[in-house]
C-alpha positions in Angstrom: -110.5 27.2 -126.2 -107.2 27.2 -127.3 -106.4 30.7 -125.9 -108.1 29.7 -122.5 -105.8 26.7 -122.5 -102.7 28.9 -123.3 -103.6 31.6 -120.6 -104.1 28.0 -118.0 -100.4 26.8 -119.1 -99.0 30.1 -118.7 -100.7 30.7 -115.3 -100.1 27.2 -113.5 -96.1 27.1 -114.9 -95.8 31.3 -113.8 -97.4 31.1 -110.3 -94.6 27.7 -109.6 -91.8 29.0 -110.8 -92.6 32.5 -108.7 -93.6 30.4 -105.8 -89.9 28.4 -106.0 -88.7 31.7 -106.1 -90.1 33.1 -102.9 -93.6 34.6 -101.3 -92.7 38.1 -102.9 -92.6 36.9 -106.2 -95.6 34.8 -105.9 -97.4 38.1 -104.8 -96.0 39.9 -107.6 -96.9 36.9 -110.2 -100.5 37.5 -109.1 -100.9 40.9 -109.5 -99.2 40.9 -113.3 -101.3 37.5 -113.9 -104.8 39.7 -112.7 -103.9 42.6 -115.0 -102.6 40.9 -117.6 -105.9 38.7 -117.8 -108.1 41.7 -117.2 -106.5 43.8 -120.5 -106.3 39.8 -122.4 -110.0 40.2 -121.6 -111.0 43.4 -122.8 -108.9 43.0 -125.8 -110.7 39.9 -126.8 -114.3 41.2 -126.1 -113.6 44.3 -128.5 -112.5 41.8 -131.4 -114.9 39.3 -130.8 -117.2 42.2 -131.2 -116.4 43.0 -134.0 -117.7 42.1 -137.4 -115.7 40.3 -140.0 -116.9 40.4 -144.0 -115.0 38.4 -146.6 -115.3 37.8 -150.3 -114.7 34.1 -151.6 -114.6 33.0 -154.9 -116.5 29.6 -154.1 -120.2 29.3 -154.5 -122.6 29.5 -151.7 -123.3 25.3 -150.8 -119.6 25.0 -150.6 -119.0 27.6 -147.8 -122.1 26.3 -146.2 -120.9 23.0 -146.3 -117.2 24.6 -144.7 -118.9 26.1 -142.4 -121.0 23.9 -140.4 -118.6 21.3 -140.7 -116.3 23.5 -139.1 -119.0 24.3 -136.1 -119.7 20.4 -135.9 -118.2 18.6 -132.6 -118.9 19.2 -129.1 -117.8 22.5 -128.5 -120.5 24.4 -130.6 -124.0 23.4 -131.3 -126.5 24.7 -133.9 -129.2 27.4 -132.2 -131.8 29.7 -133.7 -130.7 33.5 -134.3 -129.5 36.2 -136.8 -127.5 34.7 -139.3 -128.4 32.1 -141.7 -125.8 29.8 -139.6 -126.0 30.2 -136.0 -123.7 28.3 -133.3 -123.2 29.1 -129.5 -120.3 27.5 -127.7 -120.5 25.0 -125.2 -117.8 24.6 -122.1 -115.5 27.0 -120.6 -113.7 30.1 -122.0 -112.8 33.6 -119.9 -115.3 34.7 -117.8 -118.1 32.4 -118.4 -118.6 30.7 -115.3 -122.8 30.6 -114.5 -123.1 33.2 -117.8 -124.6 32.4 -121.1 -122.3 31.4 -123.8 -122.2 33.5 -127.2 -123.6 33.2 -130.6 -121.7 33.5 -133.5 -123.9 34.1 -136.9 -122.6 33.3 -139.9 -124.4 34.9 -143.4 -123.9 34.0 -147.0 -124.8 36.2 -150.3 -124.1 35.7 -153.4 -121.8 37.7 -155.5 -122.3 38.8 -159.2 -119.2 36.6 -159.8 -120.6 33.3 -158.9 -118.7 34.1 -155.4 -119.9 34.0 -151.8 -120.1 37.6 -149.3 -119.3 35.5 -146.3 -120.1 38.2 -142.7 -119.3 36.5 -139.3 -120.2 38.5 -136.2 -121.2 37.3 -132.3 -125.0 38.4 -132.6 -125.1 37.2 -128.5 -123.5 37.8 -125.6 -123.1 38.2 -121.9 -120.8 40.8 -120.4 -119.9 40.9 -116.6 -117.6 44.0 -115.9 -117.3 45.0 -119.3 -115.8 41.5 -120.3 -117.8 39.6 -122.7 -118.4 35.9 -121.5 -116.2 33.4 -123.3 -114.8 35.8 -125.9 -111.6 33.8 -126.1 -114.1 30.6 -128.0 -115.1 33.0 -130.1 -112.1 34.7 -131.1 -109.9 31.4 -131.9 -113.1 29.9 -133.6 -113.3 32.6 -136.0 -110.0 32.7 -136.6 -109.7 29.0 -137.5 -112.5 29.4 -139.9 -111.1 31.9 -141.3 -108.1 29.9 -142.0 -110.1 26.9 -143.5 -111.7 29.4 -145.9 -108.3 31.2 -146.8 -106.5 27.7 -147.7 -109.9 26.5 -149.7 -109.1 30.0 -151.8 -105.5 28.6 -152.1 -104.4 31.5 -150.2 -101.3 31.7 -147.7 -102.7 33.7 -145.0 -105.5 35.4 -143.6 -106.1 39.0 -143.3 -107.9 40.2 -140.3 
């Protein structure tokens, strides 16, 4: 959501300022604004796409419980899928107007360490001209877990 918001900020403030500008600039804004949401699109699809492992020293129950109280709220509900966690978005993101929203699975293992094998992947999705239905939710709500779980290790920052 935060990404969608971002892209709406930049879009309302940048088609303004061109219009002040003049007609030509306006025209101009809107071409750059099409292709720069088009390749935003694309780019977001492919890493939403993609699968994300990571290794955490805390035991299973604990990610669990980070997990779905990370997922909890409005924006994401609980659905039935892949993973042993599975959440689909609710509300708008890029190109999911009258599409299905994705799922986002979430698996836990056990490591020989007492740690926790965490994988997060979209095991769902729609795609309408090669751009997959609200990828921007997904990207920014993975990314934010990811976080949570870096600062529970007592790490700085994440690497994706």
């Amino acid at each position: 959501m935060q990404i969608f918001l971002a892209f709406l900020i930049v879009t309302i403030v940048g088609f303004v300022s061109a219009l002040a500008v003049g007609g030509g600039a306006a025209f101009w804004f809107a071409i750059a604004w099409f292709v720069g949401l088009v390749i935003l699109s694309l780019v977001l699809g492919a890493y939403a796409k993609r699968q994300i492992d990571v290794v955490h020293s805390a035991d299973p129950p604990t990610i669990q419980q980070v997990i779905e109280s990370h997922f909890s709220g409005v924006g994401w509900k609980n659905v039935q899928g892949d993973g042993l966690m599975n959440f689909q978005s609710r509300g708008i993101g890029i190109n999911s107007w009258n599409s299905k929203n994705p799922v986002v699975s979430v698996s836990l293992s056990p490591t020989v360490d007492g740690g926790t094998e965490v994988s997060i992947w979209m095991s769902e999705w729609v795609t309408r001209t090669g751009i997959v239905s609200s990828c921007d939710r997904v990207v920014s709500k993975r990314w934010t877990l990811l976080r949570k779980l870096a600062a529970l290790e007592g790490e700085s920052e994440v690497r994706l």
